[in-house]
N, C-alpha and C positions, 0 to 999 in steps of 0.2 A: 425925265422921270427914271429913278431906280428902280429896277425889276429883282425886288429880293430874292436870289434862289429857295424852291421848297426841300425841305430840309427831309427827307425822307425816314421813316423807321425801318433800322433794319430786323432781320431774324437770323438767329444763328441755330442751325439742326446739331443737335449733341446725341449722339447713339454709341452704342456699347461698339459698332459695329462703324466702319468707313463704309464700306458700301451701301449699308442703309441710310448715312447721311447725304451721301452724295447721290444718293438713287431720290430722295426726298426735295432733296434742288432739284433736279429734274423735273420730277413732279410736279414742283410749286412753282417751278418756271412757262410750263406749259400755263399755267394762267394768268401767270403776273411776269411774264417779260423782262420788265424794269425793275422789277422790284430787287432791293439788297437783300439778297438770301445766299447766306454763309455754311458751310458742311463743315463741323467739327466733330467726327468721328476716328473713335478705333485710337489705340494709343501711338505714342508718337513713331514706336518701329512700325506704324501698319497693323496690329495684333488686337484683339478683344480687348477692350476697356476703353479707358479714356483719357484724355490728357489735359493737364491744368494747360500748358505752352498753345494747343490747338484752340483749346474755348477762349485764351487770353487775346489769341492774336484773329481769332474770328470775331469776338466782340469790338476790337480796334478795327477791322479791317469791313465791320456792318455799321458803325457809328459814322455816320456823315452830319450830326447835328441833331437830329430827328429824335435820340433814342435808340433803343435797342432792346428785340425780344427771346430770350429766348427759350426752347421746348428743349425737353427731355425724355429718353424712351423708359430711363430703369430711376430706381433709388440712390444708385452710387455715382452717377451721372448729374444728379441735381447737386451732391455734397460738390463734386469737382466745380461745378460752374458756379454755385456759392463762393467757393474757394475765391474762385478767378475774378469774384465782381467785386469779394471783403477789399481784395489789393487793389479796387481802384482808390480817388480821390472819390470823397463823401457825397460831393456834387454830382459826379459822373455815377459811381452808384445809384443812386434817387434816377439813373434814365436808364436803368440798366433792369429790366424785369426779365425774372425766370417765371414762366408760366404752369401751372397744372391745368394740363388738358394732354387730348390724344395727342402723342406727335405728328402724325398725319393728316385727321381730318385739323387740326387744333394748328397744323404749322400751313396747310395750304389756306383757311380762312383768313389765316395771319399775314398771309402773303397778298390776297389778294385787298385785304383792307390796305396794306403798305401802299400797295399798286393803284390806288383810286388815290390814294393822298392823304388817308386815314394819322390824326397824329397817335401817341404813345396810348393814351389811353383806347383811342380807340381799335386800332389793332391788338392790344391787352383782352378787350370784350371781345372780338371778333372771334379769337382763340378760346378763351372762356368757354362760346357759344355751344363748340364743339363738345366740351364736357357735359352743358346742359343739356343735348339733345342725347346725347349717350345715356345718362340715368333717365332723360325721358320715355327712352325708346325699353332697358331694360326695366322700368318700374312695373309691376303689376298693378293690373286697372280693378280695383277693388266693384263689388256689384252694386253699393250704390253711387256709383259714379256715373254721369249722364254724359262726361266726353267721350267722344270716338275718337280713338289714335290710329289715325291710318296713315302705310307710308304714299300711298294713292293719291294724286291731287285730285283726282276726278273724281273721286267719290265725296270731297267736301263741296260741290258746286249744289247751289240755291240754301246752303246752310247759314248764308246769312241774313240776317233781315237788313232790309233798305231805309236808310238814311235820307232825308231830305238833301237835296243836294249831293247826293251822290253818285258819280259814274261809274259807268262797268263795260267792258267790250270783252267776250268771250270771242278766242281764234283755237283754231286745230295744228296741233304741234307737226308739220309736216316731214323734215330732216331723221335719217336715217335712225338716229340714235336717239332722240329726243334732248331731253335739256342732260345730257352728261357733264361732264366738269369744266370742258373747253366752253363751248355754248354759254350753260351757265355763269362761269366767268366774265364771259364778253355780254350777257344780259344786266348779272348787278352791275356791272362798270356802269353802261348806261344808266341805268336806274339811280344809279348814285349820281350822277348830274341833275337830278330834278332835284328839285327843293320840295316837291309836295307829295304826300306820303302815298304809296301804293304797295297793294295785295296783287300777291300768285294763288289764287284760291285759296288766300284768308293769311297766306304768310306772306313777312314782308320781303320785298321787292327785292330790298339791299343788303340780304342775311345770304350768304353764297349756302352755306351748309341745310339752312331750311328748305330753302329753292332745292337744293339735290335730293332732300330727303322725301322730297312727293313722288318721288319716282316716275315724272313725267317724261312716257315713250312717244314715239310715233304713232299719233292717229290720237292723241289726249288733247281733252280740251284743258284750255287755259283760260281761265277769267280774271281778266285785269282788272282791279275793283279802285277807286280810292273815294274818300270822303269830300276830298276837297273840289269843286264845282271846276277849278282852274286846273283839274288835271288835265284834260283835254290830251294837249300836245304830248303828255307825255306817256300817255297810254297810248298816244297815235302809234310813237315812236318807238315804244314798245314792243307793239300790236305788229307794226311795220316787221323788225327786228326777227323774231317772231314765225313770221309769215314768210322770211327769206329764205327760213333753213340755213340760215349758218354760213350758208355755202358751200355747204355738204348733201352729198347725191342722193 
């Protein structure tokens, strides 16, 4: 039997600036390890701007088959990597997305969806996500509106009603730091190996940026919720996960 290699999506960080794209690999590697993430900043002496030769040879160099994403910080940033994707072949353009979203929260979601196995489309939404929780968070909650936007996870527990067949195991977030971005990280991975769907106090398991934005510290509870009767195991594993701390003191 042939074992077809998985073709991975890459990201390439385009910043006005080298050091902010290379400070953003960093960044995005503390969660996704594996994942192809490319730094094309700062023109090609080193200097503010950008470079068509840097975005050309960082999209060659994040194309392993998979596709390829990439973010941008400024306006004049997105025309250059336009630039760089018009001179491919037709084909290879169609794999090639420039995204609008933040480059930070928008390039590490992108990364970590790379990192679980996520193809083109889906590391596309994953980045996306980041922009919709952004106009979420600045929208104004007009007064007849009955949602609560809170960045709190603890304060959405018993907010939902119970479903026939549905489980839930609430655990106390014990690790220093609570679900920060490493943790978090290493929770959606797992969570992205189940097949059947589950809630962090009402958000989903396998969104890295919503998981962060509950702002779940040390000493918060966590209810693991899912509909499905067969999640069992994987809120055990979860739960388990969870209950380690990380690994952290």
């Amino acid at each position: 039997m042939v074992v077809v290699p998985v073709r991975q999506v890459g990201i390439v960080f385009v910043s006005h600036s080298e050091k902010i794209a290379t400070g953003l690999v960093e960044l995005a590697r503390q969660m996704a390890p594996t994942a192809r993430l490319i730094a094309a900043g700062g023109t090609d002496s080193g200097g503010i701007g950008t470079s068509f030769v840097k975005i050309s040879d960082g999209i060659a160099a994040a194309n392993t088959g998979g596709g390829v994403v990439i973010l941008c910080d400024l306006g004049s940033a997105i025309l250059t990597a336009e630039t760089a994707r018009d001179v491919l072949d037709e084909s290879e353009q169609n794999r090639v997305r420039i995204v609008d979203a933040p480059l930070v929260e928008g390039g590490v979601a992108a990364a970590v969806a790379a990192e679980i196995g996520g193809d083109l489309d889906a590391v596309v939404t994953a980045a996306q996500t980041a922009l919709q929780l952004t106009r979420l968070t600045i929208s104004p909650v007009r007064d007849d509106e009955t949602t609560v936007r809170t960045p709190r996870g603890d304060a959405q527990l018993g907010a939902h009603s119970s479903v026939s067949g549905a489980i839930s195991r609430t655990v106390v977030l014990t690790n220093k730091d609570g679900l920060h971005a490493r943790p978090a990280a290493e929770f959606v991975n797992l969570a992205s190996t189940f097949s059947v769907p589950v809630t962090v106090n009402g958000t989903d398991a396998t969104s890295l940026l919503s998981i962060m934005s509950l702002g779940l510290a040390r000493g918060s509870n966590v209810q693991l919720s899912s509909t499905d009767p067969s999640a069992g195991p994987a809120i055990k594993a979860l739960a388990d996960l969870l209950e380690s701390g990380f690994g952290e003191d």
